[in-house]
Structure formats: structure tokens, C-alpha cells
C-alpha positions as CSV (number, residue, x, y, z in Angstrom):
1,X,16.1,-45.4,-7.7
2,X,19.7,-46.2,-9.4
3,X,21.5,-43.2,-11.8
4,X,19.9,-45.2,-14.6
5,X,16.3,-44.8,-14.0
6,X,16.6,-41.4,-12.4
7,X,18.2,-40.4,-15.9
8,X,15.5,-42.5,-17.9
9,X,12.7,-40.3,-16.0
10,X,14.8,-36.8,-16.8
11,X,14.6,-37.5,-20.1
12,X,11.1,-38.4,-20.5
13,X,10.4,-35.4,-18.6
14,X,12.2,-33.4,-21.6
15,X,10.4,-35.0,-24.2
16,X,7.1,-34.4,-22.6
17,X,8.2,-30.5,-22.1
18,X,9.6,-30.3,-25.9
19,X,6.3,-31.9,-27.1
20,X,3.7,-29.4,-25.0
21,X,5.9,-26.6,-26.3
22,X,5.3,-27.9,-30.3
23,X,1.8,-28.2,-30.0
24,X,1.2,-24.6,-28.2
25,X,2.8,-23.1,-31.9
26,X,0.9,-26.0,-34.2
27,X,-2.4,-24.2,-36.4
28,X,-5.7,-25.3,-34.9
29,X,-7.0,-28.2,-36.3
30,X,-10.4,-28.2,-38.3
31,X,-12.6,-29.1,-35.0
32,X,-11.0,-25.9,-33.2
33,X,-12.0,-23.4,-36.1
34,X,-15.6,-24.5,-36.7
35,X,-16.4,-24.3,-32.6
36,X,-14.7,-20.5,-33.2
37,X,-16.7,-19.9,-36.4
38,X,-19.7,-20.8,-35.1
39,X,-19.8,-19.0,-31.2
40,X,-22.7,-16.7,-30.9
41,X,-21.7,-13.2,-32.4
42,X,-22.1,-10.0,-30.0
43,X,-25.4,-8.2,-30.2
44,X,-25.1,-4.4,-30.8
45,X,-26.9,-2.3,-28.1
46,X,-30.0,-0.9,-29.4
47,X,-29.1,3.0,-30.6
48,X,-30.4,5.5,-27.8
49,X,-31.6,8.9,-29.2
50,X,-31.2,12.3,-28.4
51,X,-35.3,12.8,-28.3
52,X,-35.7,16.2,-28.7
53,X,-39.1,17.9,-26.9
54,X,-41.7,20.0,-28.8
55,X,-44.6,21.4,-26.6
56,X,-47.8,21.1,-28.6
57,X,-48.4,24.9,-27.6
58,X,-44.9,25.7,-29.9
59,X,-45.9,23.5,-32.9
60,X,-49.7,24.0,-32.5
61,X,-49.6,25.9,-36.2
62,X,-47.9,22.9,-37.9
63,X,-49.8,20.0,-36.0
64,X,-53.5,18.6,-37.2
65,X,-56.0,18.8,-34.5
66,X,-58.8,16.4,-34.4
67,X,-62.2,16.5,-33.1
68,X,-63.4,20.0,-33.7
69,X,-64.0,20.7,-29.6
70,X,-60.2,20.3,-29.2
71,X,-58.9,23.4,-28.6
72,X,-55.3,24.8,-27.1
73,X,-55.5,26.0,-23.3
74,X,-52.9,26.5,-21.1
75,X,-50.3,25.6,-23.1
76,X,-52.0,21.7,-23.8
77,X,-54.3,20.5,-26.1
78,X,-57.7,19.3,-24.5
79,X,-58.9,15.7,-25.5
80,X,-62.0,15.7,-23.3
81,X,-64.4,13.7,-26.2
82,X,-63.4,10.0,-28.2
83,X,-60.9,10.4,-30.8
84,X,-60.0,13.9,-29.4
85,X,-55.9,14.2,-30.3
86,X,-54.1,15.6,-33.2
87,X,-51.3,14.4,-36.2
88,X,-47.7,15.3,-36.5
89,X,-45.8,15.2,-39.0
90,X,-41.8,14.9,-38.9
91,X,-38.6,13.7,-40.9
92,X,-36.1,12.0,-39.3
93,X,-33.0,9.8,-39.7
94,X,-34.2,6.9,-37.0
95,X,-36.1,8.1,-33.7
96,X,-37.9,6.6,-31.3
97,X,-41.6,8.8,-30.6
98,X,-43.0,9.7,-27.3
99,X,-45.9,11.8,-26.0
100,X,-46.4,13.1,-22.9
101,X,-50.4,14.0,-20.9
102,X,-51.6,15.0,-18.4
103,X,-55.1,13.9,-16.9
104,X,-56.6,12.9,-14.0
105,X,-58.6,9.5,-14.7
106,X,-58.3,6.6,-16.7
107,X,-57.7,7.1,-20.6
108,X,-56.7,4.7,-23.7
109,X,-54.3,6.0,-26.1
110,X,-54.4,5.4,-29.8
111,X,-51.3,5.4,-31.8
112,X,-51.3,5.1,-35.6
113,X,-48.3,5.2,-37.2
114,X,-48.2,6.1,-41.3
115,X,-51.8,5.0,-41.2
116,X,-51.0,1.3,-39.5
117,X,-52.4,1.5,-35.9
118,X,-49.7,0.4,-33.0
119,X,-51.3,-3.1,-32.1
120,X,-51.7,-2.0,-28.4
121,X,-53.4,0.6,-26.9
122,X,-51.8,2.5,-24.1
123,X,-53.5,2.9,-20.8
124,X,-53.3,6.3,-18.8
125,X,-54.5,7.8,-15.8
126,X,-52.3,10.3,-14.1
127,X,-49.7,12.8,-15.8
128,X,-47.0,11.1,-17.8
129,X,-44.1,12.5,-19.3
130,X,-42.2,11.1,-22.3
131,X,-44.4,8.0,-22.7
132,X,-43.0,6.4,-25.5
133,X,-45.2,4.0,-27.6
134,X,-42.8,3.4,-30.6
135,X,-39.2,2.4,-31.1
136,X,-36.6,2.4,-34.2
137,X,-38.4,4.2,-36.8
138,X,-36.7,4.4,-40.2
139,X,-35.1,7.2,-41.7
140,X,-37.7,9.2,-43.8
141,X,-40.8,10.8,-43.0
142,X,-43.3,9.9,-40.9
143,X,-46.9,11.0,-39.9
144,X,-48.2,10.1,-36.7
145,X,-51.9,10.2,-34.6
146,X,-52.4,10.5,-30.9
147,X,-55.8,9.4,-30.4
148,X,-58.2,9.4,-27.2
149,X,-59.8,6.3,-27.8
150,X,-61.7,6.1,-24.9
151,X,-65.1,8.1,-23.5
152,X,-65.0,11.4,-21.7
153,X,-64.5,11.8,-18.4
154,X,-67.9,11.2,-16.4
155,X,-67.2,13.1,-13.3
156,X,-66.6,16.8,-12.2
157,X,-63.5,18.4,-13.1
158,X,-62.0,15.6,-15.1
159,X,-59.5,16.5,-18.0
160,X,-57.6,15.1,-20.4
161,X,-54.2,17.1,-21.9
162,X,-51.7,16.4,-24.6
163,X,-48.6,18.4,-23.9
164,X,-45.6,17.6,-26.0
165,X,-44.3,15.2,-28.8
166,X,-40.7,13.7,-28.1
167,X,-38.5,12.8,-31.2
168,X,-35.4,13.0,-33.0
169,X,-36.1,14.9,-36.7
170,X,-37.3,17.9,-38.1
171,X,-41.4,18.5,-37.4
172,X,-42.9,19.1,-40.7
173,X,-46.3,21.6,-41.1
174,X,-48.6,17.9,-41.1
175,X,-52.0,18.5,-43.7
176,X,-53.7,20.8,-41.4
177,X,-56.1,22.7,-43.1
178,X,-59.5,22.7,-42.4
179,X,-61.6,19.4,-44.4
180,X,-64.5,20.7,-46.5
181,X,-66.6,18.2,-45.2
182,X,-67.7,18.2,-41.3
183,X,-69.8,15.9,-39.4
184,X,-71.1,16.4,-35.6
185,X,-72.4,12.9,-33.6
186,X,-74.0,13.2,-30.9
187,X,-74.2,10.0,-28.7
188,X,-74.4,7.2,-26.4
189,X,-72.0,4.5,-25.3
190,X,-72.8,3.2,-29.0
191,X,-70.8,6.5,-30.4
192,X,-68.6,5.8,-27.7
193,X,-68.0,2.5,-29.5
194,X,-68.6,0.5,-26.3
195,X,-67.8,-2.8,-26.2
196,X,-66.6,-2.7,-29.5
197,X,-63.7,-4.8,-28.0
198,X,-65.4,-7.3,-26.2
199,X,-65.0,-11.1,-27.1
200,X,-68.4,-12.2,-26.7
201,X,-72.2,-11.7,-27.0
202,X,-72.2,-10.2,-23.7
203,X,-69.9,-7.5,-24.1
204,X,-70.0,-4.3,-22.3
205,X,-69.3,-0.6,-22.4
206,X,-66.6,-1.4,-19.6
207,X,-63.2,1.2,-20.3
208,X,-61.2,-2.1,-21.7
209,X,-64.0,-2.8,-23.7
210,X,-64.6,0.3,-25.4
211,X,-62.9,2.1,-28.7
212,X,-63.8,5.1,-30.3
213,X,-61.9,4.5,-33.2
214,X,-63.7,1.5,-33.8
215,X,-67.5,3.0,-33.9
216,X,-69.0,4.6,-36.1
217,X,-68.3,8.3,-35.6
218,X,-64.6,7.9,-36.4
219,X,-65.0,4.8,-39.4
220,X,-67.4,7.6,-40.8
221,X,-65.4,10.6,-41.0
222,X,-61.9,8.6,-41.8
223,X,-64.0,7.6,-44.9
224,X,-65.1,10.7,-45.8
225,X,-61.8,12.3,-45.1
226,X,-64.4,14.8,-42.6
227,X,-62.9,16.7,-40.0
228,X,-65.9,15.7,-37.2
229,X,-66.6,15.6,-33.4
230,X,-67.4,12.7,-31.0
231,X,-70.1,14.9,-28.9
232,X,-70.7,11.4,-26.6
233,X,-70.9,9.7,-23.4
234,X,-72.2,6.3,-22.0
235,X,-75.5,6.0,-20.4
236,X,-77.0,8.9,-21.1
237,X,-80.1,10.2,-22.9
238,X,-82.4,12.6,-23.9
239,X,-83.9,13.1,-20.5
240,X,-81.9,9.9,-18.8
241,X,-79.3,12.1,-16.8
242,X,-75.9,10.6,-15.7
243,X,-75.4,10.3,-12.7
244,X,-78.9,9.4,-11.9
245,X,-79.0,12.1,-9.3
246,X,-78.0,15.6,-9.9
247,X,-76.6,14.2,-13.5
248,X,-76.9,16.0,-16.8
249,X,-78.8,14.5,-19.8
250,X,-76.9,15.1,-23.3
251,X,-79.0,18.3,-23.6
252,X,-77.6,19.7,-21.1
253,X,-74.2,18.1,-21.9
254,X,-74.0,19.3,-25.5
255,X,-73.7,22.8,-24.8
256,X,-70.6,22.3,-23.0
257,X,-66.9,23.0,-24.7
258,X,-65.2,21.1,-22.6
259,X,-67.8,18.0,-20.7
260,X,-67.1,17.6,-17.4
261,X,-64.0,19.5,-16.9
262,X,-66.3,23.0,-16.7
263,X,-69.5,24.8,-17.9
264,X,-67.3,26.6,-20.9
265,X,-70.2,27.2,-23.1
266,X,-69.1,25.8,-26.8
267,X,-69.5,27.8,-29.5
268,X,-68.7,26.6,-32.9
269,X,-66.5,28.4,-35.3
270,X,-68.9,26.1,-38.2
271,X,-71.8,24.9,-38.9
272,X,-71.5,20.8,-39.9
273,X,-73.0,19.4,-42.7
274,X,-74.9,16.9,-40.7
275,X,-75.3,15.7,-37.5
276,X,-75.9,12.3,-36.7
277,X,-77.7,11.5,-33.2
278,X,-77.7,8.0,-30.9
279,X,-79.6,8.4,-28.6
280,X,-82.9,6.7,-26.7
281,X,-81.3,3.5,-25.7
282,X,-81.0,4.7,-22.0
283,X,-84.2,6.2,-22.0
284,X,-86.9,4.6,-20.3
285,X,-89.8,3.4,-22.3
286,X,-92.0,4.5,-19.5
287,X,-91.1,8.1,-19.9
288,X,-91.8,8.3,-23.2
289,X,-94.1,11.4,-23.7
290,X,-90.7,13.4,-21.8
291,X,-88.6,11.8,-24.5
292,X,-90.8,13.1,-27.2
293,X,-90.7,16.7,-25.6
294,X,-87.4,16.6,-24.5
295,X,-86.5,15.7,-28.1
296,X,-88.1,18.2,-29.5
297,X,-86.7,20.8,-27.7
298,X,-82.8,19.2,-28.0
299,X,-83.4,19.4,-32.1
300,X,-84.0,23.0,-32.1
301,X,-81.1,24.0,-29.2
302,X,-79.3,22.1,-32.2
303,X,-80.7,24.3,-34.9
304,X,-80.3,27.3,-32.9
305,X,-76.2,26.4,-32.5
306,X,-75.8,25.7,-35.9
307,X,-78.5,26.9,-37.9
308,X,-81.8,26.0,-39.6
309,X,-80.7,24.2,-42.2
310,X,-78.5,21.5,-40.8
311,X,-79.3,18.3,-41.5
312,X,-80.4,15.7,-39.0
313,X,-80.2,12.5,-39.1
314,X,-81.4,10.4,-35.7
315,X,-80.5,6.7,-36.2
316,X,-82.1,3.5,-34.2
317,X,-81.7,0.2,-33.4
318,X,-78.1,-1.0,-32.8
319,X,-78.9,-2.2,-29.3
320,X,-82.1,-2.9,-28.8
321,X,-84.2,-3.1,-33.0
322,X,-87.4,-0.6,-32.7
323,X,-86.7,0.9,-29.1
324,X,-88.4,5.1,-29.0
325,X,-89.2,4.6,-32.6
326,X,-92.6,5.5,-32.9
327,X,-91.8,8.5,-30.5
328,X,-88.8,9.1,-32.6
329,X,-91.3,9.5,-35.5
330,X,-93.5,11.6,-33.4
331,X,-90.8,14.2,-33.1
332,X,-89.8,13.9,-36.9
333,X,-93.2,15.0,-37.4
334,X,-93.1,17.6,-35.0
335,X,-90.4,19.4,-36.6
336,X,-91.3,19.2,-39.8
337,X,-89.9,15.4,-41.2
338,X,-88.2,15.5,-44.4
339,X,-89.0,17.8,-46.0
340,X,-87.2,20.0,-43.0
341,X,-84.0,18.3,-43.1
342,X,-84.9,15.9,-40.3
343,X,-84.5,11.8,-41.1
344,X,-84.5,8.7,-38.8
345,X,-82.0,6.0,-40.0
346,X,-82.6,2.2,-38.8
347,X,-79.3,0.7,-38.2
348,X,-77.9,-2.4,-38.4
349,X,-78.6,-5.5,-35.3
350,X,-76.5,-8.0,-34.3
351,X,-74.2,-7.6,-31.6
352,X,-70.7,-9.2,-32.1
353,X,-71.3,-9.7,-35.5
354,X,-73.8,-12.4,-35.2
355,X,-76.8,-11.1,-37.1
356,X,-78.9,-12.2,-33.8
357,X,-78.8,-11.4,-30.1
358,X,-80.5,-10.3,-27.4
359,X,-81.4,-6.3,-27.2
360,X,-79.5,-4.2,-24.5
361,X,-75.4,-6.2,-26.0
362,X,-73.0,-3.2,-27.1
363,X,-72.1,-3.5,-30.8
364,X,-69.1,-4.9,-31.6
365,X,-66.5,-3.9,-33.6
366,X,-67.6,-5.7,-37.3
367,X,-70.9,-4.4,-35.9
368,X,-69.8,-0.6,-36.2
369,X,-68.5,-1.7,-39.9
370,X,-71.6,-3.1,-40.8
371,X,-73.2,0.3,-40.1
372,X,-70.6,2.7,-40.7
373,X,-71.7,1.4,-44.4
374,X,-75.4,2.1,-44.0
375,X,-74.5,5.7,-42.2
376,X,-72.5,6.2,-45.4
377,X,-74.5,5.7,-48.0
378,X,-77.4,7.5,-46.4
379,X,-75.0,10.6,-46.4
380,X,-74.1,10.1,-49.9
381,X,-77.6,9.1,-51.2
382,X,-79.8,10.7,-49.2
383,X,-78.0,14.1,-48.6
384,X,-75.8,14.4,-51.4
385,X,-72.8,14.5,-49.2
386,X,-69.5,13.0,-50.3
């Protein structure tokens, strides 16, 4: 290359050099600010809290218990029947809320939060500590229910303990005072409210099928504002003992604080203002004239507990329409009918909320409402109790 191109390509070179340098200082043009305006903002982490512990033993004065066999041992609150648990009450400025159990089979947790239930149940079956079921709550206060919402434990030695609450706020004294109303049921898997989650005509009383807080006990009591227990179990009966072998029948189950976890004997600090039975759809048709003794015998052990003058009401035909009704009217009569303060109630058929079925198909849950109506105006109407 001659000196003349050689200085041609220098000063190109310069140009080039002055012209990258200009445009490194120029403003970006419009393109450049609306790709910068528009980039995906940072997303803040989600605020961890300082959750704070509070055994139930150390609040147990300022917490609601519910199910009137629930009582403090050892430091926990037993949950042993459905809808066993308690309410707590707290003020805070934004928490998360845990619970922590301890058990030793499978359980369904319940959470209802400022009266709206948490839209998934939580499913249990060994300790657990700090199991948190709700996230972000808003500054104010808050009232919260831990709910068993399952049966009791069927075998030997099974328990069910709540422990502690876990949340950041001050715990308030929740509405604990004792209701003026109180209702005792005394069940089945109906009470149990088996199936009452099942999505067809065929559903069962299997543990992912089954809410107490969808049967009839708890709909009952809720609207009567009642303090109340859940006194059931699936598959059993007046004389039909679970297990089959070496089993106990709910007469021999009632008298028990506690089910299956001992032989506590339960006595009650009240007498309720009814109880309501469910029971005879696992007893065998062919053992009737031990269903009509049996019965008889379990209606006064219930009188003798809580007094001659309690009423009770024995309702029929949920599962399967006129099943032990004439014997149920045999022990009516036995005892004295009406006029002694003992009724029979026919309940509502239809499993799955069909109107129809076939006998032997767990209620479902518009089932349970359907019935929860009739239980209630026979309370009101019948009894005078509102």
C-alpha cells in the first residue's frame, strides 16, 4: 500500500473511533426506554415472621374448647371424638398461623378462619410440630378453629393431641364461656358424617370421604350456637360391636372419657338438653329382640349419667328408610314414649342428594343439610329448645 492509501485508511479509522465515542454520550432513543420501562419489576420476598409459640396448656383459660369430652391432659388438649378442637383468638399486625399435634394414626384437620373454612383439609398421622395451614394474615384481629374432622380412633391406645398455636400477635381471651344450650349425639358413621365427601351414589365412610363438620351433629349445634359432643364411631351399634371380635358396642363405648385411648370413665360436669341417637344401621335385623333389650338398657345407662329427665330423641332412616323401626318403637314404649321424654325422628333419604338410592349409601353432604333442618325444627318445635 502507497503513503496515500495508508493515510486514507488512518483517517477513516479516526472517524470511526470519534463517531463510537459520540454515540456512547447520545440520550437513548425512544425504542431503548420503553424495552427499560417495560422489564419485569423485582418481586419482594414474601415477609417471614417471628411466630411466637403458645402451648395450649399456657393459654388453656383464654382458648374455647369444643366438644364437651375435650379436656386438658398432660399438658395437650385431647381431640379423641369429630369436631373435637378449640378457638383462639389473637391480634396481630400480619402473621402466618400454625398448630402443632401429636397422634398416633391418621387424622383430618379443620381450619376455619374468621368463620370461612380453609378450602383444604390437612391430613395427619404422626406428631407434627409447627404445621402451618395459613399464610399472610392481615393486620387486625382474627379468630381461628382447629377442628378434628375426622372419626375417633378405632384401635387400642389411639390418641389425638393439640399442643400449641404458633403466631405473631397478642392471644386474646376468645368467647369461652360456657353456651346455655348443650346437645349430646350419640352415633354411627352417619354422626361421623361418613361419606359426606364422596362424589357419587356409592360413597363410603372411607377417612377421605368422611367430615364431621359436614353432618349433622356439628350443622346442628353451629346453628344453635350449642356447645355439644360428637359421642360416635363407624360401624357400630347397639349390640353390633367393633371389631367384630372382642369389640365394644357404643354401650360400652359411651361410658368412656376418652374412646379408645383408655377405660377413663366420663363423667359429665352437665346434663344436655337433649341427646340425639343414630344408631341401628349396623345392627343386624336378625338380632332384633337383642337390639330391643340392648336398647332399652343403653336409654336408661343414659338416664342414669345424665338424669331422668333428659330428653331423647332416636332418629331413623338416613341409610337405609324403616330399618329397627318397629323395634325402635318397641323400646319407645318400653320406657315410657312421649309422654317420658323419649321421641323417634324419621330422617331425611336420599344419599348424595338425589332424593332416591339404594339403602346401605352414606349421606352426603347436602344430605346432612337436608336433615340438619328436620333435627332442627324438631328441637325447636317439639322440645321448646332454641
Amino acid at each position: 500500500m502507497n503513503k496515500m492509501g495508508r493515510f486514507t485508511a488512518c483517517l477513516l479509522a479516526v472517524v470511526m473511533l470519534f463517531s463510537l465515542v459520540a454515540c456512547a454520550g447520545e440520550k437513548p432513543t425512544a425504542e431503548t426506554e420503553i424495552v427499560s420501562e417495560t422489564a419485569a419489576p423485582s418481586v419482594p420476598a414474601r415477609k417471614k415472621y417471628q411466630l411466637a409459640d403458645y402451648p395450649l396448656s399456657d393459654i388453656q383459660d383464654d382458648i374455647r374448647v369444643l366438644g364437651e369430652r375435650s379436656h386438658f391432659a398432660d399438658g395437650a388438649l385431647t381431640a379423641d371424638w369429630p369436631c373435637s378442637g378449640f378457638e383462639v383468638k389473637f391480634e396481630t399486625e400480619g402473621t402466618d398461623f400454625a398448630f402443632s399435634i401429636d397422634t398416633n394414626y391418621q387424622n383430618y384437620i379443620k381450619v376455619i378462619v374468621d368463620g370461612e373454612p380453609v378450602s383444604n383439609r390437612f391430613a395427619i398421622s404422626a406428631r407434627t410440630e409447627k404445621k402451618t395451614v395459613v399464610r399472610d394474615l392481615e393486620a387486625g384481629t382474627h379468630v381461628i378453629r382447629v377442628l378434628k374432622d375426622g372419626q375417633i380412633g378405632t384401635a387400642a391406645g389411639n390418641y389425638c393431641n393439640f399442643t400449641a398455636v404458633h403466631l405473631e400477635g397478642t392471644i386474646l381471651r376468645a368467647d369461652n364461656a360456657p353456651r346455655p344450650l348443650y346437645l349430646e349425639f350419640i352415633g354411627d358413621s352417619i354422626w361421623c358424617g361418613g361419606g359426606a365427601l364422596g362424589n357419587s351414589a356409592n360413597s363410603s365412610a372411607f377417612a377421605n370421604e368422611t367430615s364431621a363438620s359436614a353432618a349433622v351433629p356439628y350443622l346442628t349445634a353451629m346453628a344453635l350456637d350449642a356447645d355439644y359432643n360428637d359421642t360416635a364411631r363407624g360401624s357400630i351399634g347397639v349390640y353390633a360391636a367393633v371389631p367384630s371380635k372382642d369389640g365394644l358396642t357404643m354401650p360400652q363405648l359411651f361410658p368412656r372419657l376418652n374412646g379408645y385411648r383408655d377405660d377413663t370413665p366420663y363423667t359429665p360436669d352437665r346434663a344436655p338438653d337433649a341427646v340425639i341417637i343414630c344408631l341401628g344401621t349396623s345392627d343386624a335385623k336378625s338380632a332384633a329382640g337383642n337390639f330391643v333389650e340392648e336398647g332399652v338398657a343403653f336409654l336408661k345407662n343414659i338416664r342414669a349419667i345424665y338424669g331422668t329427665d333428659v330428653p331423647i330423641v332416636w332418629t331413623y332412616g338416613m341409610m337405609n328408610r324403616y330399618h329397627m323401626h318397629t323395634e325402635m318403637e318397641m323400646i319407645q314404649q318400653k320406657l315410657g314414649g312421649e309422654a317420658n321424654g323419649i321421641y323417634l325422628l324419621q330422617m331425611s333419604y336420599g344419599q348424595n342428594g338425589s332424593g332416591s338410592g339404594a339403602d346401605n349409601r352414606h349421606p352426603s353432604a347436602a344430605d346432612h343439610e337436608r336433615n340438619t333442618k328436620i333435627v332442627l325444627n324438631f328441637l325447636q318445635d317439639r322440645l321448646g329448645i332454641s
